[in-house]
N, C-alpha and C positions, 0 to 999 in steps of 0.2 A: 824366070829363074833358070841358070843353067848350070847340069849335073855336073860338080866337081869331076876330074878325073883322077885316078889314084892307078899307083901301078903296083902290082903283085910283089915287086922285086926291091922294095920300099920298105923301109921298117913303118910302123905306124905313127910313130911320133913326128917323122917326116912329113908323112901323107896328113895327119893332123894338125900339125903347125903351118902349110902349105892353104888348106882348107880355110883354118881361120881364118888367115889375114885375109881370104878370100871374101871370107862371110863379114870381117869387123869391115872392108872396105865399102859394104852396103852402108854404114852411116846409122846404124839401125839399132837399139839393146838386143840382146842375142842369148842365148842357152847354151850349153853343150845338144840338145836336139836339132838344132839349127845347125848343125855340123854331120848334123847323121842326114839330115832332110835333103842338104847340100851334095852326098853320097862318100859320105866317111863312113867306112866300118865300123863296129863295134870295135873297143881296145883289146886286148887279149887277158887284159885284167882291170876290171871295173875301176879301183884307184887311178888308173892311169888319167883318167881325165883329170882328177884333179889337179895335179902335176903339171900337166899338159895347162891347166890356165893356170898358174904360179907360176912356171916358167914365161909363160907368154906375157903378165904384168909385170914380170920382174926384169926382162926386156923392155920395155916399154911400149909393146908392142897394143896391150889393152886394158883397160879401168874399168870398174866395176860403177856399174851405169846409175844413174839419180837414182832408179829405184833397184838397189843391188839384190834382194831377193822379191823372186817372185814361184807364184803355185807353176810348176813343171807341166808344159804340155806337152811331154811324152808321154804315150800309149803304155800302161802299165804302171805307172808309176804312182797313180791316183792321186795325181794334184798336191803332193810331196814337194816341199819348198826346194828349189835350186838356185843357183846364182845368176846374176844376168851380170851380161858384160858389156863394152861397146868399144870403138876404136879409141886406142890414146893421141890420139890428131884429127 
């Protein structure tokens, strides 16, 4: 797997939305941690992710995969349901 690149001079919705289609063109269900794993920052405000996937399906850019929730494997979060997602093509 290779490290997204993001640039300083980028707002984060940029560098986010850049990311995923990165990460949905693996073929694969996916997380919002699968975007941080990839080397996306944190948002500067936690809601932002959500946003960040409502925009991205309302695009059509991603669908929320056979099994749209599953326990979070992000560190911290103690196995906390998230959403998975996958490419819309």
């Amino acid at each position: 797997m290779t490290q997204a690149m993001v640039l300083e001079d980028r707002t984060w919705t940029d560098d986010a939305m850049d990311v995923l289609a990165q990460v949905a063109k693996r073929g694969e269900p996916f997380t919002a941690y699968a975007l941080t794993q990839a080397g996306l920052r944190n948002p500067p405000h936690p809601s932002m992710w959500g946003t960040l996937f409502r925009h991205a399906a309302e695009r059509g850019a991603i669908r929320p995969a056979k099994v749209p929730f599953v326990r979070s494997p992000r560190p911290g979060r103690n196995g906390g349901v998230c959403a998975q997602w996958r490419a819309a093509r």
